[in-house]
VMD Tcl script that draws the C-alpha trace (Angstrom):
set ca {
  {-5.04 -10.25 -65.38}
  {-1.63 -10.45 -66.32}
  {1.08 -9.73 -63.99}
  {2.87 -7.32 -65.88}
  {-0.26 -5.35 -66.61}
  {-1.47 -5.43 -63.59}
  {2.06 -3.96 -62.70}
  {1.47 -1.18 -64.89}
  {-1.94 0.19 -63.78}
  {-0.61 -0.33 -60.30}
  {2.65 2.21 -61.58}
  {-0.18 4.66 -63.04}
  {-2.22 4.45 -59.95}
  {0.59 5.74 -57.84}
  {1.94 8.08 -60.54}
  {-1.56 9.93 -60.91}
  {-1.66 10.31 -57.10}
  {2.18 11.97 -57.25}
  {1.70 14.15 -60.33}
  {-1.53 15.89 -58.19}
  {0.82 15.83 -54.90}
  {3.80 17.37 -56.72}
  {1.32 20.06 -58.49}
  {0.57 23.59 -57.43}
  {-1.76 24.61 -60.95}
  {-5.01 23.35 -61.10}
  {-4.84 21.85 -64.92}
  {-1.34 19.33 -63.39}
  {-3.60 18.55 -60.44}
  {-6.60 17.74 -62.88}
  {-4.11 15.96 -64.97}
  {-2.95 13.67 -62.04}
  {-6.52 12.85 -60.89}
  {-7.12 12.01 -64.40}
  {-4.76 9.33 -64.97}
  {-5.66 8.79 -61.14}
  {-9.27 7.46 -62.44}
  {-8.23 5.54 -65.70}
  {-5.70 3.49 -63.66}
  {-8.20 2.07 -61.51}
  {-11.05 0.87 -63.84}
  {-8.92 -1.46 -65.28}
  {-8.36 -2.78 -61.80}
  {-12.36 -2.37 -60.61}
  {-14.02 -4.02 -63.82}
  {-11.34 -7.28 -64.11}
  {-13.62 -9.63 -63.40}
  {-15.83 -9.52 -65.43}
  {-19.02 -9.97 -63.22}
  {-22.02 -7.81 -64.40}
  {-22.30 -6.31 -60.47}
  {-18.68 -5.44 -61.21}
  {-18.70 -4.06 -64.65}
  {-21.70 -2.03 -63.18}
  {-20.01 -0.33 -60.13}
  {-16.97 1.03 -62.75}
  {-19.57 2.52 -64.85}
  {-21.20 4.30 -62.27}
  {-17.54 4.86 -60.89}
  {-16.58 6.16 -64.22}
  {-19.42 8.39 -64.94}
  {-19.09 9.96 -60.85}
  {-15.67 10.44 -61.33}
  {-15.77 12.17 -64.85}
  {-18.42 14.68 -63.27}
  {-16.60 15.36 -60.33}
  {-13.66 16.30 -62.69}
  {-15.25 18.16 -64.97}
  {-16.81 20.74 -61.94}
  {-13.21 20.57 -60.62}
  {-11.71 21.96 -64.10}
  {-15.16 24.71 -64.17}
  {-14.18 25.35 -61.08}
  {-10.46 26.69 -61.99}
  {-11.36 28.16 -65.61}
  {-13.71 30.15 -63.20}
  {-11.05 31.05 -60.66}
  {-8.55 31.56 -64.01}
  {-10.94 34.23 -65.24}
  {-11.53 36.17 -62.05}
  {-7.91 36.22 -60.21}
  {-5.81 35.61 -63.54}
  {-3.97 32.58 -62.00}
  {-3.96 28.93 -62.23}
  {-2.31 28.38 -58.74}
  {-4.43 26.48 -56.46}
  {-2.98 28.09 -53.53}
  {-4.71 31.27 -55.03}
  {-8.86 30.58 -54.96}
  {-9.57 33.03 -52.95}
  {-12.93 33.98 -54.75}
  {-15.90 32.51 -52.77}
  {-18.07 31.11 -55.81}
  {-15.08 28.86 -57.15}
  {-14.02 27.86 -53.92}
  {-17.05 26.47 -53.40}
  {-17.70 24.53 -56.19}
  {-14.19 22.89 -56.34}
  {-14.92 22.28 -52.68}
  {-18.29 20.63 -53.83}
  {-16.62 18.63 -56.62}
  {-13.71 17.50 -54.24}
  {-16.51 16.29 -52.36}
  {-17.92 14.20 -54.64}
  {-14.49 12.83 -55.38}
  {-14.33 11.55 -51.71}
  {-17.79 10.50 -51.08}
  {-18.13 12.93 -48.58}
  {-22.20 13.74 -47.52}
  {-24.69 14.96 -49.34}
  {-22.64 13.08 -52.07}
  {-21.90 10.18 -50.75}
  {-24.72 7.86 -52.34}
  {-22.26 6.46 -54.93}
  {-19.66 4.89 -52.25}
  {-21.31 2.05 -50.63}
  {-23.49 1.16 -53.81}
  {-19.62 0.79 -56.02}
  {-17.92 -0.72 -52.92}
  {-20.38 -3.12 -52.57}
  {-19.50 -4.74 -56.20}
  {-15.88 -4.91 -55.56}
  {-13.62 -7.51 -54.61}
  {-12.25 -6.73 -51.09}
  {-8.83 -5.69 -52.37}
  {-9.71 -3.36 -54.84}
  {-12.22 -2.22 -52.44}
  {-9.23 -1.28 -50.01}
  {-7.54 0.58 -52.67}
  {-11.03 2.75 -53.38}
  {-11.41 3.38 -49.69}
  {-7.46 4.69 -49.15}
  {-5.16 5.56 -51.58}
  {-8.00 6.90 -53.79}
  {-8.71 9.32 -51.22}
  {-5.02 11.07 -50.96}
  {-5.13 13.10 -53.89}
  {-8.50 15.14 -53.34}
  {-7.03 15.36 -49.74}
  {-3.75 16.86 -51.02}
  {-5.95 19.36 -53.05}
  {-7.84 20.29 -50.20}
  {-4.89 20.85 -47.76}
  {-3.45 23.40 -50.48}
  {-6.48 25.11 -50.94}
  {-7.06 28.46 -48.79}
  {-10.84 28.47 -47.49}
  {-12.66 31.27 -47.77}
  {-15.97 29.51 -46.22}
  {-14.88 27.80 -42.83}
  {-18.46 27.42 -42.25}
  {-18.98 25.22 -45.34}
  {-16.16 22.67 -44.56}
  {-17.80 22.44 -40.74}
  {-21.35 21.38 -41.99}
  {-20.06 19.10 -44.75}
  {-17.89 17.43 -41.97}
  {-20.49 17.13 -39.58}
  {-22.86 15.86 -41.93}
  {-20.51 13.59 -43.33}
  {-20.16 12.09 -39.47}
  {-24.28 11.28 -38.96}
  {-24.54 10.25 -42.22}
  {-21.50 7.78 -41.76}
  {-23.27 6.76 -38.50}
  {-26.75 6.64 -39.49}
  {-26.19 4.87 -42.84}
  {-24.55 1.82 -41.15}
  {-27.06 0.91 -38.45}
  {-29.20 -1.18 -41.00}
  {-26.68 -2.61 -43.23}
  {-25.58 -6.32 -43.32}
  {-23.44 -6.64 -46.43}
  {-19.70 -5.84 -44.82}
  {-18.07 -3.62 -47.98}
  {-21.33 -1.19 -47.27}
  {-20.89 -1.04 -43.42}
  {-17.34 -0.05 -44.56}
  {-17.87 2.50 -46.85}
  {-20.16 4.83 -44.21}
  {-17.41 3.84 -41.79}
  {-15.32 5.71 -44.82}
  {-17.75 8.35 -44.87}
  {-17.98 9.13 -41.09}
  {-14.01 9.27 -40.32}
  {-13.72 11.79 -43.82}
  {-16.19 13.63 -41.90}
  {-13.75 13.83 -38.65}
  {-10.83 14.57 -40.82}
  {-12.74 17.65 -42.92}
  {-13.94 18.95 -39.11}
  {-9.97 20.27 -38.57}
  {-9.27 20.43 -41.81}
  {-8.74 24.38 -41.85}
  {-7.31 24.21 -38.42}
  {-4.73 21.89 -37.67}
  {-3.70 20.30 -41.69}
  {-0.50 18.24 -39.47}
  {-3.38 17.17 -37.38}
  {-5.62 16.05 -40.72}
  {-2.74 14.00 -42.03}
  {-2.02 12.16 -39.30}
  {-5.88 10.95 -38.56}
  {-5.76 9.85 -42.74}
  {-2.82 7.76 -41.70}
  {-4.17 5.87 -39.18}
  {-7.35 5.68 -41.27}
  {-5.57 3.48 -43.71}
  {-3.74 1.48 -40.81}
  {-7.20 0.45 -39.20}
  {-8.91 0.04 -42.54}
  {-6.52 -1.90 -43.91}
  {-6.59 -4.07 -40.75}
  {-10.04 -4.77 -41.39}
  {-10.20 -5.15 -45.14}
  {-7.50 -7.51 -44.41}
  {-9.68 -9.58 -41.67}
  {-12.41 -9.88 -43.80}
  {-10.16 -10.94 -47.06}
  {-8.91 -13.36 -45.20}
  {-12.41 -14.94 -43.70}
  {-14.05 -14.18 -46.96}
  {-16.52 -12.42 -45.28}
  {-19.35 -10.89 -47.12}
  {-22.01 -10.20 -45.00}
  {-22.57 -10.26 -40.98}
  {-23.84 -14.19 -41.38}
  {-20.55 -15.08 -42.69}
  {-18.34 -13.57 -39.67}
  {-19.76 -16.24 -37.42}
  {-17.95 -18.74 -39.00}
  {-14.63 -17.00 -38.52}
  {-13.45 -18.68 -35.63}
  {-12.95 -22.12 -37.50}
  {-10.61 -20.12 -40.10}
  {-8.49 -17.88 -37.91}
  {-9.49 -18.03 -34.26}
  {-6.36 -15.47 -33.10}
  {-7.38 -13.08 -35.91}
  {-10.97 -14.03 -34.63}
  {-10.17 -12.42 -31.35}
  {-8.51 -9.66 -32.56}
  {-11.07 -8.37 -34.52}
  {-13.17 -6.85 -32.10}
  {-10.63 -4.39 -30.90}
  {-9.43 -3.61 -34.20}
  {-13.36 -2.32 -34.69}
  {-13.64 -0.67 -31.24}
  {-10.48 1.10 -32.51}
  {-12.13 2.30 -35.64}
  {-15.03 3.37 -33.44}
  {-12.57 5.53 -31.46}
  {-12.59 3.87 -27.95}
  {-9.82 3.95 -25.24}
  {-7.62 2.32 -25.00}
  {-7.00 1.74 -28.46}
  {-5.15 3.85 -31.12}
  {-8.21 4.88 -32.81}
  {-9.41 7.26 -29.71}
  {-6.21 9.04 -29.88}
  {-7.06 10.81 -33.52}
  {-10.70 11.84 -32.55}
  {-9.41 13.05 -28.88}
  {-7.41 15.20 -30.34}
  {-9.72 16.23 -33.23}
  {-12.25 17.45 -30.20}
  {-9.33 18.99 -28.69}
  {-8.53 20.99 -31.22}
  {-11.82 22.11 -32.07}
  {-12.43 22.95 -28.10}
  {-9.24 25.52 -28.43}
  {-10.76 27.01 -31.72}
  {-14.40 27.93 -29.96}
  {-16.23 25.32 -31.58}
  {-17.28 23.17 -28.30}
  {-20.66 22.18 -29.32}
  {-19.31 21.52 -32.68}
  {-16.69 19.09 -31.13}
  {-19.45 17.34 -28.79}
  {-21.78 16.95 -31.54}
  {-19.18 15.31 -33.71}
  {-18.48 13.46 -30.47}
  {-21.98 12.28 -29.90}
  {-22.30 11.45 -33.88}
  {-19.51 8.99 -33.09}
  {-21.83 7.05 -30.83}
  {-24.03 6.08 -34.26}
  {-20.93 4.42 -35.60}
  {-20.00 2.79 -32.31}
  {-23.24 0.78 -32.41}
  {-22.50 -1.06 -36.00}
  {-18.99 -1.64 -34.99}
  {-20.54 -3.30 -31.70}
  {-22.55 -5.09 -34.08}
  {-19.91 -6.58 -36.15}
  {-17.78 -7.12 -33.04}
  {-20.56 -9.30 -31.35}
  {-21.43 -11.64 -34.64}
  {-17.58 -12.54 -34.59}
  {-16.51 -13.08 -31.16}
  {-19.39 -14.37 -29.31}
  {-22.00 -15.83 -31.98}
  {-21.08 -18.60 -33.16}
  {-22.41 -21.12 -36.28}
  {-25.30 -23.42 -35.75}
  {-23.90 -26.10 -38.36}
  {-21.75 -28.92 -37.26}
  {-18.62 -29.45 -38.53}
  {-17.54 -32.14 -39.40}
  {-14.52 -32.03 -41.35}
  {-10.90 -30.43 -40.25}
  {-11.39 -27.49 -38.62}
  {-9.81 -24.32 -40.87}
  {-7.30 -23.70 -38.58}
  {-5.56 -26.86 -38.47}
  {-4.50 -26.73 -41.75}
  {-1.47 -24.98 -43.26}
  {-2.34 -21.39 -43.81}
  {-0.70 -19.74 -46.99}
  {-1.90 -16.44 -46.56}
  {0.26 -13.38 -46.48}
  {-0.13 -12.62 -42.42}
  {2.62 -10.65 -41.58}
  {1.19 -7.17 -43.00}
  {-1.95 -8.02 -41.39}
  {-0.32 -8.56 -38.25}
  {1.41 -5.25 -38.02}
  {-1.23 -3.19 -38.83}
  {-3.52 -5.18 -36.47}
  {-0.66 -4.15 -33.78}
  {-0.19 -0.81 -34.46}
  {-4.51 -0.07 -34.71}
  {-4.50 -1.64 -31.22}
  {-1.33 -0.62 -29.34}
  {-0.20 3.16 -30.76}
  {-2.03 4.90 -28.01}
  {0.58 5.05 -25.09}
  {3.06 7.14 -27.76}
  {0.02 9.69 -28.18}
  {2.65 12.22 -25.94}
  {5.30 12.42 -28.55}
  {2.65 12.01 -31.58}
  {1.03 15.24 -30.20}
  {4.00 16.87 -29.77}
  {5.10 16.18 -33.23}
  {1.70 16.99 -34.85}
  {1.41 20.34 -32.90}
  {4.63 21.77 -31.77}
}
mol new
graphics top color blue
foreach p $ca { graphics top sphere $p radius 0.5 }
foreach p [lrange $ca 0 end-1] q [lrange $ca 1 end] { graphics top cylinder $p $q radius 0.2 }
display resetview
């Protein structure tokens, strides 16, 4: 793909996502997530490989559903309150279906079957793009949304963190252990959704500092599957080494940055009553811990049966772009001692 073209979807990517940010009436907001869609198939389908071409159709087609409920879903709310503001669905039946249809935006459980099947026929950096950036605008629609159902967003959250969990435990292709890793920290996110939005944002953030991390790891090994990641060493042994805690951070364990989001998710839902809500989501978290123990294991202490003979990677000049990498690695690792002044920022 051309430069300049690819310049241009990238402009309309970012420009769908602002026009929904910027919008309080439903039809700007379904405008935005329009242009939103069309920006990235472009993008998804560019090389031209039928496993490719397959995952935008089915990307397409989820997307245009999930859009079309969304605009149902204000007509109805249009026709019962008489406004088009989306800070105004108060009615319980269209509420819930744009609540549904956000949810299938996001690949959020029960609908969630599309994610890992479309991430798996991606190249890793579009796949990165999918996993993040496409996820702001639903999420900016949801935060300016008043719930009428609290109980709804608590069950889709909860189920969204097993079925994260359980999904992974029998995968070996990487980009579908990723996408229920997607899955299951949505599923954290949607738990204090309602409660704490300040609280929401800043676990989304460092969702897309630790993804990107990863995505970023495995660009750069050209890993595919577990098989490949014990080959890593010979390619980038200090990016090797690093990778374990980077996934132990995405699986939420102290002392790394990724514990501080869920700690105070569990927090948060302790002061709202919901205890056993916040030590189920708690023990849900052990499902995902196991995979990410899993990939951690296959990288840093397995290591290839074959001989090599040739140059080890390693010794040869690297021309990869390492520097992003490196700060995100650094801040998905080290952002836990500020948690003090992070809390006192997110909840004054």
């Amino acid at each position: 793909m051309s430069p300049h073209i690819l310049m241009i979807f990238l402009f309309c990517l970012g420009l769908g996502t602002m026009v929904t940010f910027s919008s309080s009436n439903w039809l700007l907001a379904w405008m935005g997530l329009e242009i939103n869609t069309l920006a990235i198939i472009p993008l998804m389908a560019q090389h031209h490989h039928p496993r490719a071409v397959e995952a935008t159709t089915k990307y397409f087609l989820i997307q245009a559903a999930a859009a079309a409920t969304l605009l149902f879903a204000g007509m109805i709310n249009a026709w019962t309150t008489g406004q088009w503001d989306i800070s105004s669905m108060m009615h319980p039946i269209p509420s819930t279906i744009m609540i549904m249809a956000l949810t299938l935006k996001l690949g959020l459980a029960p609908a969630h079957a599309w994610l890992p099947d479309i991430l798996q026929g991606l190249d890793l950096n579009i796949g990165l793009i999918l996993a993040t950036w496409q996820k702001l605008a639903p999420f900016s629609i949801l935060l300016q949304m008043q719930h009428s159902s609290s109980l709804l967003l608590i069950l889709l959250g909860l189920l969204s963190t097993f079925v994260g969990g359980w999904g992974g435990l029998n995968q070996t292709q990487l980009r579908k252990i990723l996408a229920y890793s997607s899955i299951a920290h949505l599923g954290w996110m949607l738990l204090v959704l309602q409660f704490s939005p300040n609280l929401t944002l800043f676990t989304l953030m460092l969702y897309f500092i630790m993804t990107f991390s990863i995505f970023s790891m495995f660009s750069l090994n050209n890993s595919m599957n577990i098989n490949s990641l014990t080959t890593s060493w010979t390619k980038a042994p200090i990016f090797s080494a690093l990778a374990p805690m980077i996934l132990l951070s995405l699986g939420g364990l102290p002392p790394l940055s990724g514990f501080l989001p869920k700690w105070m998710i569990i927090q948060e839902l302790s002061h709202q009553g919901m205890a056993l809500i916040a030590t189920i989501a708690a023990l849900s978290a052990l499902l995902s811990l196991y995979f990410y123990l899993r990939l951690s294991y296959a990288m840093a202490l397995t290591f290839s049966p074959n001989s090599i003979t040739g140059t080890p990677n390693w010794r040869l000049s690297n021309t990869n772009m390492n520097m992003p990498l490196a700060i995100s690695s650094s801040a998905t690792i080290l952002l836990l001692p500020l948690a003090p002044a992070m809390s006192s920022i997110i909840m004054p």
